[in-house]
PANU-718438 format. One record per residue: residue number from 1; x, y, z of N, C-alpha, C in turn; residue in one letter. Coordinates in steps of 0.05 Angstrom, whole numbers, always signed. Layout:
   n   n.xx   n.yy   n.zz  ca.xx  ca.yy  ca.zz   c.xx   c.yy   c.zz res
 NUM      X      Y      Z      X      Y      Z      X      Y      Z   A
...
//
This chain:
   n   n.xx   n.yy   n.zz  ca.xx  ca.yy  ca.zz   c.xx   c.yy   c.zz res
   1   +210  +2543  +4323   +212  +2514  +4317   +208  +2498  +4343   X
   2   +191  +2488  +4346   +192  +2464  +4372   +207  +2447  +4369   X
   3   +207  +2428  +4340   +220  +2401  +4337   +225  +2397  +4307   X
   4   +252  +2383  +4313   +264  +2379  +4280   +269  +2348  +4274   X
   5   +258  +2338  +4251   +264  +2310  +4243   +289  +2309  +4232   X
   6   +315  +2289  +4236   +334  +2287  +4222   +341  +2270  +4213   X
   7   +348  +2266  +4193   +350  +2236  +4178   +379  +2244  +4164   X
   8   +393  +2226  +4169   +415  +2216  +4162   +423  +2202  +4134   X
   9   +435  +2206  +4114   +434  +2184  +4093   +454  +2162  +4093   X
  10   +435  +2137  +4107   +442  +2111  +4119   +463  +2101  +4095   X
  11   +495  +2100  +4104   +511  +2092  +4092   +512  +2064  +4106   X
  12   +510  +2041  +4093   +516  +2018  +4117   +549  +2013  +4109   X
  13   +548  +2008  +4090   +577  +2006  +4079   +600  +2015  +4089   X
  14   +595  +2033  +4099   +623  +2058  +4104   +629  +2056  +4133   X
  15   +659  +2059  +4136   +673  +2065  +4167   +652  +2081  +4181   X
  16   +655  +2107  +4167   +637  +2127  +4178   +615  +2134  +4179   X
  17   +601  +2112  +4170   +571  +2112  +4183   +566  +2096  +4210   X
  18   +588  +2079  +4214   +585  +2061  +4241   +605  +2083  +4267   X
  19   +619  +2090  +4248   +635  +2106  +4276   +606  +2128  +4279   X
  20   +593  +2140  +4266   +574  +2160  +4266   +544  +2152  +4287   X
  21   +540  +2124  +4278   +523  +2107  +4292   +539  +2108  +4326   X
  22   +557  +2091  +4324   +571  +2092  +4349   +562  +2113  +4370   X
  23   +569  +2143  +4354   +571  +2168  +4364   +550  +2168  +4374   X
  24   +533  +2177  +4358   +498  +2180  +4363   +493  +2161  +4391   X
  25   +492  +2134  +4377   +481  +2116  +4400   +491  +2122  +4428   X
  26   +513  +2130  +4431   +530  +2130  +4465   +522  +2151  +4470   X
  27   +511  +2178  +4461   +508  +2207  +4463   +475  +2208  +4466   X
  28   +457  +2196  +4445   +432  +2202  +4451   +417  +2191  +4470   X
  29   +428  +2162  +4474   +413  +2145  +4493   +398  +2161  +4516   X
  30   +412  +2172  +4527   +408  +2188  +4556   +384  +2205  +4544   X
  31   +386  +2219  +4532   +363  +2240  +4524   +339  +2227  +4523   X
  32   +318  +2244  +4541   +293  +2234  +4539   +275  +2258  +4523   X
  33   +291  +2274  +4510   +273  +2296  +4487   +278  +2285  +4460   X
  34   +298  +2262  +4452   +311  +2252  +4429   +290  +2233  +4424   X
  35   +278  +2217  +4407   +266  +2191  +4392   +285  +2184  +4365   X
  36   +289  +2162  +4374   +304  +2145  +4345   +278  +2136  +4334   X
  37   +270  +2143  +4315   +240  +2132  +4290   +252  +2111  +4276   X
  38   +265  +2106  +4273   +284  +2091  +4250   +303  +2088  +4251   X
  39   +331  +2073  +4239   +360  +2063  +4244   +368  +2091  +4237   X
  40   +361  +2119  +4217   +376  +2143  +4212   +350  +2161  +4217   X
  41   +334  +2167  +4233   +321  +2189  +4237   +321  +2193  +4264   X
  42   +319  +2212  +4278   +313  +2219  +4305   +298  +2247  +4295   X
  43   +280  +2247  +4323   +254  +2277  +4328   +268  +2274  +4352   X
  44   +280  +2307  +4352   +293  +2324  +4369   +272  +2342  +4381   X
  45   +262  +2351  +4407   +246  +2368  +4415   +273  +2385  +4406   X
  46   +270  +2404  +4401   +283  +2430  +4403   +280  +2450  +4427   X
  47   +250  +2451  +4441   +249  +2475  +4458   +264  +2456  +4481   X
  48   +264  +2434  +4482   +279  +2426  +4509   +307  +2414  +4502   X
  49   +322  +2407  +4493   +341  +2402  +4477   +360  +2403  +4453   X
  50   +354  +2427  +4451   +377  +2449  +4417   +394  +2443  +4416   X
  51   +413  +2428  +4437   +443  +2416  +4430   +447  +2393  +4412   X
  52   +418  +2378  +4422   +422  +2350  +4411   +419  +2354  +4383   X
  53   +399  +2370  +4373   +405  +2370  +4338   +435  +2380  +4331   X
  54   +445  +2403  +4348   +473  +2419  +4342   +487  +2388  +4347   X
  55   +478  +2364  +4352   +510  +2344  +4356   +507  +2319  +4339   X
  56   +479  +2318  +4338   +470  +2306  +4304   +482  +2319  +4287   X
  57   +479  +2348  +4273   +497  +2354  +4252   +522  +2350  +4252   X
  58   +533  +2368  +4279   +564  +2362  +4274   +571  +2337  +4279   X
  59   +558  +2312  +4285   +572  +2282  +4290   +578  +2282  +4252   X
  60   +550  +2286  +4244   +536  +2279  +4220   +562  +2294  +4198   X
  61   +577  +2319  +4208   +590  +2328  +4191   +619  +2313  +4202   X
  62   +622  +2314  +4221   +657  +2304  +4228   +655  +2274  +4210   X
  63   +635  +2262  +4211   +638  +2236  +4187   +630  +2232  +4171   X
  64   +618  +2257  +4164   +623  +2257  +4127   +598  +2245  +4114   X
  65   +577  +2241  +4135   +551  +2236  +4131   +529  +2253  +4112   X
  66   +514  +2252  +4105   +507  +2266  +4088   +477  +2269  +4110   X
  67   +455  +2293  +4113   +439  +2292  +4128   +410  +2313  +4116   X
  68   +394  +2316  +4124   +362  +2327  +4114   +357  +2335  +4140   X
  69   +341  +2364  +4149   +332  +2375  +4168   +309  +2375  +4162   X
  70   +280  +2365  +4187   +250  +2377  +4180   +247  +2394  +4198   X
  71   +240  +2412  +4194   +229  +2429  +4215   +195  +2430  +4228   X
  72   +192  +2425  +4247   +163  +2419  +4259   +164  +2451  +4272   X
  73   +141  +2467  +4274   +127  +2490  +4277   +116  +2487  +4305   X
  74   +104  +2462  +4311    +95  +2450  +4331    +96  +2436  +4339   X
  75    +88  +2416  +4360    +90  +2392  +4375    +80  +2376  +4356   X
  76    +99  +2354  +4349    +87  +2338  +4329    +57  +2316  +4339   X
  77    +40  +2309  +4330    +11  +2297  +4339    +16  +2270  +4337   X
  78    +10  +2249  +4352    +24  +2229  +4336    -13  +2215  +4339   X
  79    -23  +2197  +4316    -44  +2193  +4308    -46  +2159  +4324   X
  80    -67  +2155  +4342    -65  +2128  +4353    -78  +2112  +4331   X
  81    -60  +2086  +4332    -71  +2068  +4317    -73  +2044  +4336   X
  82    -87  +2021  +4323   -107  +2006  +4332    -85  +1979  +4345   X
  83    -59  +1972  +4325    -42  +1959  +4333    -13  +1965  +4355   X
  84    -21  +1990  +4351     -1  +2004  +4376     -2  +1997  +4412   X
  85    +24  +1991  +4417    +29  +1981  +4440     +7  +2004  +4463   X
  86     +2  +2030  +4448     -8  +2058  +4464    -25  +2052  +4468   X
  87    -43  +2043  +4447    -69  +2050  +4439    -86  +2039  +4460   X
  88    -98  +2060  +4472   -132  +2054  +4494   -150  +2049  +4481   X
  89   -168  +2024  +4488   -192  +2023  +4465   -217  +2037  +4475   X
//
Protein backbone atom coordinates (compact mmCIF):
# COMPACT_ATOMS: atom_id res chain seq x y z
CA UNK A 1 0.00 0.00 0.00
CA UNK A 2 1.67 3.41 -0.63
CA UNK A 3 -1.31 5.61 0.48
CA UNK A 4 -4.59 5.43 2.27
CA UNK A 5 -7.62 7.94 1.97
CA UNK A 6 -9.45 8.43 5.30
CA UNK A 7 -12.58 9.91 5.77
CA UNK A 8 -14.08 10.40 8.87
CA UNK A 9 -17.99 10.50 9.35
CA UNK A 10 -18.28 14.39 9.89
CA UNK A 11 -20.30 14.62 13.11
CA UNK A 12 -20.62 18.47 13.45
CA UNK A 13 -22.95 18.18 16.23
CA UNK A 14 -21.10 16.18 18.69
CA UNK A 15 -18.40 16.96 21.61
CA UNK A 16 -16.51 14.38 19.94
CA UNK A 17 -16.16 15.31 16.67
CA UNK A 18 -14.55 18.72 17.72
CA UNK A 19 -12.37 17.23 20.48
CA UNK A 20 -11.41 14.66 17.42
CA UNK A 21 -10.93 17.70 15.03
CA UNK A 22 -8.92 19.41 17.78
CA UNK A 23 -6.78 16.19 17.91
CA UNK A 24 -6.11 15.75 14.28
CA UNK A 25 -5.56 19.45 13.65
CA UNK A 26 -2.66 19.95 16.53
CA UNK A 27 -1.12 16.39 15.47
CA UNK A 28 -1.25 16.55 11.61
CA UNK A 29 -0.33 20.03 10.91
CA UNK A 30 3.43 19.28 11.09
CA UNK A 31 3.23 16.33 8.69
CA UNK A 32 4.24 17.06 5.30
CA UNK A 33 3.17 13.23 4.04
CA UNK A 34 -0.53 14.07 5.48
CA UNK A 35 -3.14 16.25 2.98
CA UNK A 36 -6.40 17.41 4.52
CA UNK A 37 -8.78 17.09 0.98
CA UNK A 38 -11.66 18.12 2.90
CA UNK A 39 -12.94 19.13 6.59
CA UNK A 40 -12.98 14.83 7.24
CA UNK A 41 -10.60 13.30 4.72
CA UNK A 42 -6.85 13.24 4.75
CA UNK A 43 -4.33 11.09 2.01
CA UNK A 44 -1.78 9.64 4.24
CA UNK A 45 1.43 8.59 2.27
CA UNK A 46 1.88 5.43 4.07
CA UNK A 47 5.45 4.43 2.78
CA UNK A 48 6.64 7.65 4.54
CA UNK A 49 4.36 8.00 7.39
CA UNK A 50 2.27 4.64 8.81
CA UNK A 51 1.80 6.25 12.17
CA UNK A 52 -0.18 8.99 10.95
CA UNK A 53 -3.02 6.69 9.62
CA UNK A 54 -2.33 4.37 13.06
CA UNK A 55 -3.38 8.03 14.92
CA UNK A 56 -6.21 8.89 12.58
CA UNK A 57 -7.82 5.59 13.61
CA UNK A 58 -7.09 5.53 17.10
CA UNK A 59 -7.99 9.51 17.56
CA UNK A 60 -11.01 8.35 15.28
CA UNK A 61 -11.72 5.44 17.80
CA UNK A 62 -10.91 7.16 21.39
CA UNK A 63 -13.96 9.51 20.13
CA UNK A 64 -16.23 7.43 19.00
CA UNK A 65 -16.00 8.64 15.45
CA UNK A 66 -17.13 6.51 13.00
CA UNK A 67 -14.34 6.18 9.89
CA UNK A 68 -13.80 4.47 6.03
CA UNK A 69 -10.25 3.32 4.89
CA UNK A 70 -9.11 3.64 0.90
CA UNK A 71 -6.38 1.94 0.16
CA UNK A 72 -4.16 3.38 -2.85
CA UNK A 73 -1.78 0.54 -4.46
CA UNK A 74 0.16 3.51 -5.72
CA UNK A 75 1.08 7.03 -5.72
CA UNK A 76 -2.04 8.61 -6.20
CA UNK A 77 -1.90 10.84 -9.94
CA UNK A 78 -3.41 13.91 -9.36
CA UNK A 79 -4.99 15.16 -12.94
CA UNK A 80 -4.03 19.09 -13.70
CA UNK A 81 -6.79 21.18 -14.27
CA UNK A 82 -7.09 24.35 -16.00
CA UNK A 83 -8.38 26.44 -12.83
CA UNK A 84 -5.76 25.10 -10.46
CA UNK A 85 -3.50 27.34 -8.59
CA UNK A 86 -0.65 24.31 -10.19
CA UNK A 87 -1.57 24.32 -13.36
CA UNK A 88 1.41 25.32 -16.14
CA UNK A 89 -0.13 26.29 -19.36
Amino acid sequence: MHSALFAAVDQKFSRDWTAFLADVNKTMQTSEYVDRLAPNVWLVNFQKAPSALGFLISSAETNAIGYRILPLAEEPQWIPVADSPDHIP
